[in-house]
NUVEXTI-297863 format. One record per atom (N, C-alpha, C): x, y, z; residue in three letters. Coordinates in steps of 0.001 Angstrom, whole numbers, plus 500000, padded with zeros to 6 digits. Atoms other than C-alpha are relative to their C-alpha. Layout:
# residues N
XYZala;...
//
This chain:
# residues 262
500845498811500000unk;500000500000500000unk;500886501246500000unk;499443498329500521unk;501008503774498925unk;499945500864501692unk;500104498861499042unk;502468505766501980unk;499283500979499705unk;500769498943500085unk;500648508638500302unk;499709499691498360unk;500478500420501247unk;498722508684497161unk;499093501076499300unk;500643499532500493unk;496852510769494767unk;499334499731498969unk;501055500717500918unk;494024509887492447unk;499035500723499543unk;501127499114501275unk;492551511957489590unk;500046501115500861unk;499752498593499441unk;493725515281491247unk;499585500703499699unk;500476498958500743unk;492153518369490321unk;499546501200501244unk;499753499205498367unk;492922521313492314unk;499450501740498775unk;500374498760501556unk;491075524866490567unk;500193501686501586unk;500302498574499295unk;491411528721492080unk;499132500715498883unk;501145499481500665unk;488067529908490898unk;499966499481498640unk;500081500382501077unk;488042529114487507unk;500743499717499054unk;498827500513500621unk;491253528581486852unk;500629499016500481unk;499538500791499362unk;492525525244487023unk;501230499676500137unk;498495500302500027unk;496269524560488308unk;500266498872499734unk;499826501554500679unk;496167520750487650unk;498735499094499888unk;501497500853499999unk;493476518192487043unk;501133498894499363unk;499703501615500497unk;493868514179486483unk;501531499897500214unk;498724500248499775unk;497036513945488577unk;499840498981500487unk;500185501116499843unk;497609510352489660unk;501654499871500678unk;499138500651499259unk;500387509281492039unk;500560499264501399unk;499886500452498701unk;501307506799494600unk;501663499793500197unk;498423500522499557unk;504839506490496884unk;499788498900501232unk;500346500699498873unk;505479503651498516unk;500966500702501280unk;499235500111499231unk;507391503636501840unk;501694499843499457unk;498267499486500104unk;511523504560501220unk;500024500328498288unk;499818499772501576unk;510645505931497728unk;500464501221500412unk;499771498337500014unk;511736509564496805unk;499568500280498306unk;500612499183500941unk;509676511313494259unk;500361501530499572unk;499570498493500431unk;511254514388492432unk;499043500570499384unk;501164499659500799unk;508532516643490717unk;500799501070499349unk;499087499044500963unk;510579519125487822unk;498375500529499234unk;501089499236500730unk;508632521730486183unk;500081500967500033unk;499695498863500237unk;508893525312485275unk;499210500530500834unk;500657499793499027unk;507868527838487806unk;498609500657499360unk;501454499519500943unk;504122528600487731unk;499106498850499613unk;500954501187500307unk;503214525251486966unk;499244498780500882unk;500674500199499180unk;501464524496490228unk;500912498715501077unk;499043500731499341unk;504242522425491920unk;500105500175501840unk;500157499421498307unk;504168524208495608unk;498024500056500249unk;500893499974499755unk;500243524224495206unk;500020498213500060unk;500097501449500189unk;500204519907494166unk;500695499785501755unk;499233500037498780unk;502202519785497444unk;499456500185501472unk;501033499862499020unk;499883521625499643unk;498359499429500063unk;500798500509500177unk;497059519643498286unk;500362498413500608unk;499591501411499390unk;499146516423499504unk;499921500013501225unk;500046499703498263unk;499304517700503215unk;498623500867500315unk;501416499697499564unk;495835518813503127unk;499806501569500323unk;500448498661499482unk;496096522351503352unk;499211500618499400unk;501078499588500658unk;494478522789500552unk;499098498590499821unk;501222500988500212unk;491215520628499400unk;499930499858498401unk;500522500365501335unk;490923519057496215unk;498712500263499581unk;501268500197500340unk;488020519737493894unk;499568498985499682unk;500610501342499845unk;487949516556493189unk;501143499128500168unk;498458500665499922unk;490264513268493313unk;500059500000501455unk;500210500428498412unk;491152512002496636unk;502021499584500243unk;499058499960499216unk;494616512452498845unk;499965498647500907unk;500077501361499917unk;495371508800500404unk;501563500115501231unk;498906499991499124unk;497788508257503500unk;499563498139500451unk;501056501379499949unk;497557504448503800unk;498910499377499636unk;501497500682500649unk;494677504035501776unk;498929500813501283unk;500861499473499459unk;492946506128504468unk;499901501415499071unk;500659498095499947unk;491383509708502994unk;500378500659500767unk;499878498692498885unk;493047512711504614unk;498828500547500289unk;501041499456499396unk;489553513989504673unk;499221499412500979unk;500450500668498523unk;488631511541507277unk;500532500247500724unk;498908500241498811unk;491727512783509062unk;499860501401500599unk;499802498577499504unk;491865515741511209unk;501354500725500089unk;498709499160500451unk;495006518532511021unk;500868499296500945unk;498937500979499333unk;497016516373514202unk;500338499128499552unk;499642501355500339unk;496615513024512975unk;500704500401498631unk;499452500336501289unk;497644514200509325unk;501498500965500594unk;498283499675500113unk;500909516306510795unk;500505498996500417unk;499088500643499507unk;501885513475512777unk;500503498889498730unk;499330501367501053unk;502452511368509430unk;500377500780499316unk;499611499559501231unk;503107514047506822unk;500365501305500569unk;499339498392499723unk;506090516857507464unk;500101500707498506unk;499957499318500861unk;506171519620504940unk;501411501185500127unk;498634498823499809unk;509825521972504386unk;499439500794498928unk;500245499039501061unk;508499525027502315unk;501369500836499695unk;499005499263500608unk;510636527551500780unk;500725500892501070unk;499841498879498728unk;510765530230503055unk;499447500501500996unk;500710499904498813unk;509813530919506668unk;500888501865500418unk;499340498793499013unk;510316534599508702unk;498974499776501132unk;500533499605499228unk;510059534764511966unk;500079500847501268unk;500488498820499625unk;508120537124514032unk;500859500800500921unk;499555499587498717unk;510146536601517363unk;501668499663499426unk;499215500580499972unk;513658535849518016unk;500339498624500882unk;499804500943499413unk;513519532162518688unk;501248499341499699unk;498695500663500061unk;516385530134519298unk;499925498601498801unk;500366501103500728unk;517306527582516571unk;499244498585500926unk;500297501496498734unk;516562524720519367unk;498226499984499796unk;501058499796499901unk;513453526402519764unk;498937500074498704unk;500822499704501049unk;511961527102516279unk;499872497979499370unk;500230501686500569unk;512910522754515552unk;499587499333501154unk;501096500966498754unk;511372522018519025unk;498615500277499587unk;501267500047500837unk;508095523197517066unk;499613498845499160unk;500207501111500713unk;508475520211515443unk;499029498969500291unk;500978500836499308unk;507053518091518265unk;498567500472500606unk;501404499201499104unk;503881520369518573unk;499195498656499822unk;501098500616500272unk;501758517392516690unk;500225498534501091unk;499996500767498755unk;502702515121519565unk;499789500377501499unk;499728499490498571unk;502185517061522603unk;498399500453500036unk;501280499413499775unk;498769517749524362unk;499754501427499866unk;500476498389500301unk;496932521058524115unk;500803500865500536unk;499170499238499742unk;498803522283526508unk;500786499807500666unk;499216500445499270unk;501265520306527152unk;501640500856499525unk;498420499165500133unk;505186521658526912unk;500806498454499587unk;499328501156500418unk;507685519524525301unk;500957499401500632unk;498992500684498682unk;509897517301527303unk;501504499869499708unk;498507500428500451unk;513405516208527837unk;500174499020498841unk;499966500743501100unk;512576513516525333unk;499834500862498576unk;500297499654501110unk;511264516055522817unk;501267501161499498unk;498886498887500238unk;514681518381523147unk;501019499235499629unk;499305501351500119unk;516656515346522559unk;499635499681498308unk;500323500268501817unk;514771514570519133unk;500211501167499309unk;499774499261500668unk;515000517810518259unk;501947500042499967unk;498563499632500173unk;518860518243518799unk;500424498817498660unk;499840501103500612unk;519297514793517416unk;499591500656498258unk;500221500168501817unk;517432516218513794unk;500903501202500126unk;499089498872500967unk;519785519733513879unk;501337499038500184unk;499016500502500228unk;522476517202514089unk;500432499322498879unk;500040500644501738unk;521489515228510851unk;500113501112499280unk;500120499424501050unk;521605518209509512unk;501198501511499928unk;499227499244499743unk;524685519823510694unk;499962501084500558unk;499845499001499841unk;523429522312512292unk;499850500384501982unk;499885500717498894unk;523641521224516059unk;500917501151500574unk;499244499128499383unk;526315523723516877unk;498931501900500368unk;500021498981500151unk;523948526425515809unk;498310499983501473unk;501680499610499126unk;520762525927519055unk;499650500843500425unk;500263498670499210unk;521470528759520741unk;499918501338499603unk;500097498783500768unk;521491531049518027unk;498816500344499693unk;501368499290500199unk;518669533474517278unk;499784499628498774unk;500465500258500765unk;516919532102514325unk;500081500953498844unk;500198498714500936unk;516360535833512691unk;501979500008499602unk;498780499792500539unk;520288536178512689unk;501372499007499174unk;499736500517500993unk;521089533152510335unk;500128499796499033unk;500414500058501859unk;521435533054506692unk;498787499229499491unk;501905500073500970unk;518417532210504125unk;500705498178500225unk;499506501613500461unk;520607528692503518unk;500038499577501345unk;499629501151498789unk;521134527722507073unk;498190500198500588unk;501722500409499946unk;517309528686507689unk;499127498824499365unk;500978501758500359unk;516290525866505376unk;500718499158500660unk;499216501221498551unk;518779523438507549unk;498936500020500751unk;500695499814498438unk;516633524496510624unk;498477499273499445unk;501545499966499503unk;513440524428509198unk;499960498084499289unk;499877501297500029unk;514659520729507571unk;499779498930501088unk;499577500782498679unk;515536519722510936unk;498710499968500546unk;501276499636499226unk;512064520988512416unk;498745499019499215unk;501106500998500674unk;509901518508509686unk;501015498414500845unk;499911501163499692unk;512484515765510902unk;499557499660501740unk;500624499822498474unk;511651516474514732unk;498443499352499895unk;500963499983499769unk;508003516080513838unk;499888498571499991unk;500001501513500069unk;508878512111513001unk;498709499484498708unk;500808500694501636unk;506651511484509825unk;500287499015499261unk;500042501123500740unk;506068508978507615unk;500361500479498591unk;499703499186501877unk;506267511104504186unk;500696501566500475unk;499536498318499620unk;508210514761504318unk;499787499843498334unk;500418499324501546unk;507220516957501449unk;501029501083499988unk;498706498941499662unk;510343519308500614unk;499391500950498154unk;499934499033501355unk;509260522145498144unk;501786500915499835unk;498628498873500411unk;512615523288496619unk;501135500141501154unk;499358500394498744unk;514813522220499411unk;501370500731499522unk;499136499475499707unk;517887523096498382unk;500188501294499067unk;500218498717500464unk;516658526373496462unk;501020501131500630unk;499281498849499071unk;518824528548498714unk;501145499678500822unk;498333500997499643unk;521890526167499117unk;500988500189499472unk;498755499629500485unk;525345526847498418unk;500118498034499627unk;499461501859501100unk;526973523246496515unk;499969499023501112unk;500468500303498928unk;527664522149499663unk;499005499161500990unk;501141500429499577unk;524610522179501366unk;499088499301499438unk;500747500881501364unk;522821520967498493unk;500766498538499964unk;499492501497500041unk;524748517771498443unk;499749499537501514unk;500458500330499061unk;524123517282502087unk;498645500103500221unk;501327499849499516unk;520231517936502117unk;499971498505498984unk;500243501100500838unk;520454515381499142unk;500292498885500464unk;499172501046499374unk;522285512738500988unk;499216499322501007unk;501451499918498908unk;519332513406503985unk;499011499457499721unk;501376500541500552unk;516927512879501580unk;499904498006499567unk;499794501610500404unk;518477509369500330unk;500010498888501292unk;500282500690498613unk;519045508420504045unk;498818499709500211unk;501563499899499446unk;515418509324505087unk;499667498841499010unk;500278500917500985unk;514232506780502027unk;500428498939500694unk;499019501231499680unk;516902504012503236unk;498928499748501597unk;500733499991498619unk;514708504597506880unk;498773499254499698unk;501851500472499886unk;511360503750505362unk;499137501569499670unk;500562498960499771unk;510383507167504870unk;499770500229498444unk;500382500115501466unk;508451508146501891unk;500557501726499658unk;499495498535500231unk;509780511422499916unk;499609500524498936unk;500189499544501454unk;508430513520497575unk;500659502116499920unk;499343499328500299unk;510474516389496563unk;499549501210498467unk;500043499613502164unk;510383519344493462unk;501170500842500097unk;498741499514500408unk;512976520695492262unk;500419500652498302unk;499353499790501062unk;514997522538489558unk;501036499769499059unk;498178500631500714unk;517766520620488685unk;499635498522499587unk;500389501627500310unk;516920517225486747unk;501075499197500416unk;498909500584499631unk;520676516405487644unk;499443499121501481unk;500245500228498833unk;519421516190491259unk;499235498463499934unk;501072500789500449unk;516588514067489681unk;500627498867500507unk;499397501280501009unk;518544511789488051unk;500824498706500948unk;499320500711499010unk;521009511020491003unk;499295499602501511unk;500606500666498690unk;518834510594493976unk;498099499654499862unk;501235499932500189unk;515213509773492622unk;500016498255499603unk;500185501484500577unk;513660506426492459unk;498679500195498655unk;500968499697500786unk;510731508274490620unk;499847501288499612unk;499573498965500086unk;510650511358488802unk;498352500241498638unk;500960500199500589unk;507551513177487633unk;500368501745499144unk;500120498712499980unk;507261516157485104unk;498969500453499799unk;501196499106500038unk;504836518983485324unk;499802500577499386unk;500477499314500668unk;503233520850482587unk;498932500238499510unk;500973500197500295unk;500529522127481603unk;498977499724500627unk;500930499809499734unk;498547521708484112unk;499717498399500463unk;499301501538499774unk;499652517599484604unk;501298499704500004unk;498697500312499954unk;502287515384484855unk;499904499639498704unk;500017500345500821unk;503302515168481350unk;500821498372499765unk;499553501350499569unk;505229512016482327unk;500398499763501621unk;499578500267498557unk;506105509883485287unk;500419498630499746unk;499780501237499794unk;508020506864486217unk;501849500187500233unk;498909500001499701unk;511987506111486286unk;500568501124499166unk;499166499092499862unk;514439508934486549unk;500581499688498844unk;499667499858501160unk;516054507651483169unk;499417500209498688unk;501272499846501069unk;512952507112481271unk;499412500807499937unk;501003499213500584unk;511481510026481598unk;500723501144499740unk;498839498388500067unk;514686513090482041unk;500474499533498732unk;499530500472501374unk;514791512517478157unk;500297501638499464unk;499613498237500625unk;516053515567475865unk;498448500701499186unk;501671499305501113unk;512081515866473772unk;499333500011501961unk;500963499193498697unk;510765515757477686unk;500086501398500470unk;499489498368499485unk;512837518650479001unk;499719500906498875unk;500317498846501125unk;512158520389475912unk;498642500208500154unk;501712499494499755unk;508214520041476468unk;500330500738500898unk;500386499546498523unk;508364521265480226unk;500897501520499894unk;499451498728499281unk;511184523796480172unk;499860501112498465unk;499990498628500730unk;510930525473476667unk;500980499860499330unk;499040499635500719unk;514203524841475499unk;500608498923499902unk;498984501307500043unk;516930522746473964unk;500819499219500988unk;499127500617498814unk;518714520412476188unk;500494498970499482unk;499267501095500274unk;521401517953475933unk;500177499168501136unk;500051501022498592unk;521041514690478526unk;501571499503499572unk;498691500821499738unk;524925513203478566unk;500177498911500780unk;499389501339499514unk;526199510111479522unk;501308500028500501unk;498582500633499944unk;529500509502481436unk;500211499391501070unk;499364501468499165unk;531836507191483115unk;500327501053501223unk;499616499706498758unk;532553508274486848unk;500191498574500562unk;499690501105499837unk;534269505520488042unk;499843499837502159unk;500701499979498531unk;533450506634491779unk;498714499505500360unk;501427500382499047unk;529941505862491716unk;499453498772498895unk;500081501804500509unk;530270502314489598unk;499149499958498976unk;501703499849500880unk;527673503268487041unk;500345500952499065unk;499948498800501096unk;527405505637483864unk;498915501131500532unk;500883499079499919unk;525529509172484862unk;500080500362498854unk;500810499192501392unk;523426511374483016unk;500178501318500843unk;499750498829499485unk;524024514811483676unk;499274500935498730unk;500618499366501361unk;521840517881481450unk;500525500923500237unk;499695499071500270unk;522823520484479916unk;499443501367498970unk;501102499433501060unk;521271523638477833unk;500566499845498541unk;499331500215501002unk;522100523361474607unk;500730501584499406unk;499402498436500311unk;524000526163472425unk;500587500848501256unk;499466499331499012unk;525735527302475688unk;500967501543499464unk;
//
């Protein structure tokens, strides 16, 4: 059964529809990349998976249960979401903004425990950023803010994390370490669905890779079969060259893209 699932999707703002007849299930330790030019409803498909928004029609699936049978606790405690960008109001301490993590486990008004400061340290540690708890949140960079707020979906302990554009605001770096996170989390059991701008990214850490255009996924299925040079040309608009080469580090031939006419 599909850690999370979608079936005949169709998501409209007034009369304009951002996708219709989307169809996808992940199982448990998959990772799902979603590529697609911006605009083409990728951060909305996303919030329709974690229920924030409501499908017009088509049905959201967490175990074969309906999120609409589920109420907003029961669906954070299975499905974390990392958006793009967070500001916030106060100056909370990093510790403190990824101890938010464990709100969907804690009574109304309960306070989080030594166990829940513990999970939280434990996720800014997966994510390197463990040195930084005591620092004021506001006085971090944009790139170590997505770290934190990474760390703060892994605190919450979910079954699926949804990462819009994760490493959007990553130096090379960091971007190879959120990627590495993401392949771990998978290896755990954890289901992943991801979007992104880089098919490279795709290519190397995706067991499934869907693209978006138009208003659908104009394809979906394996990361080689579908990051073709006539796909990327539907979705992004322009020429592209997919390459092949030998890296003898990672035992296998990659595909790496490129624009064409550089």
């Amino acid at each position: 059964m599909a850690a999370i699932s979608m079936h005949n999707g169709c998501f409209s703002f007034g009369d304009r529809t951002i996708f219709d007849d989307v169809n996808l299930d992940i199982l448990k330790g998959e990772v799902l990349c979603i590529l697609g030019a911006n605009g083409c409803g990728k951060t909305t498909l996303l919030r329709c998976l974690n229920g924030t928004l409501r499908l017009k029609t088509g049905a959201v699936c967490l175990d074969g249960t309906g999120i609409t049978e589920m109420d907003i606790v029961s669906i954070a405690r299975r499905v974390g979401f990392v958006f793009q960008e967070h500001s916030a109001p106060f100056p909370f301490s990093v510790l403190e903004v990824v101890r938010m993590g464990r709100a969907p486990h804690l009574s109304f008004f309960g306070s989080p425990s030594s166990k829940d400061t513990e999970i939280a340290e434990k996720a800014l540690d997966m994510v390197g950023m463990l040195g930084y708890r005591n620092k004021p949140y506001t006085q971090i960079s944009g790139g170590e803010r997505q770290l934190v707020l990474i760390a703060r979906t892994l605190a919450q302990e979910p079954d699926v994390i949804l990462m819009d554009e994760p490493t959007s605001h990553l130096d090379f770096k960091n971007q190879a370490l959120i990627l590495r996170i993401v392949n771990r989390l998978a290896k755990t059991g954890m289901g992943v669905i991801m979007t992104s701008h880089f098919p490279d990214h795709a290519l190397l850490y995706s067991d499934k890779v869907a693209l978006m255009a138009e208003g659908s996924f104009t394809a979906l299925g394996a990361p080689d079969d579908v990051i073709t040079e006539p796909n990327l040309r539907r979705v992004y608009g322009i020429d592209v060259k997919v390459l092949k080469i030998e890296v003898s580090d990672y035992g296998r031939p990659l595909k790496i893209c490129l624009p064409s006419n550089i």
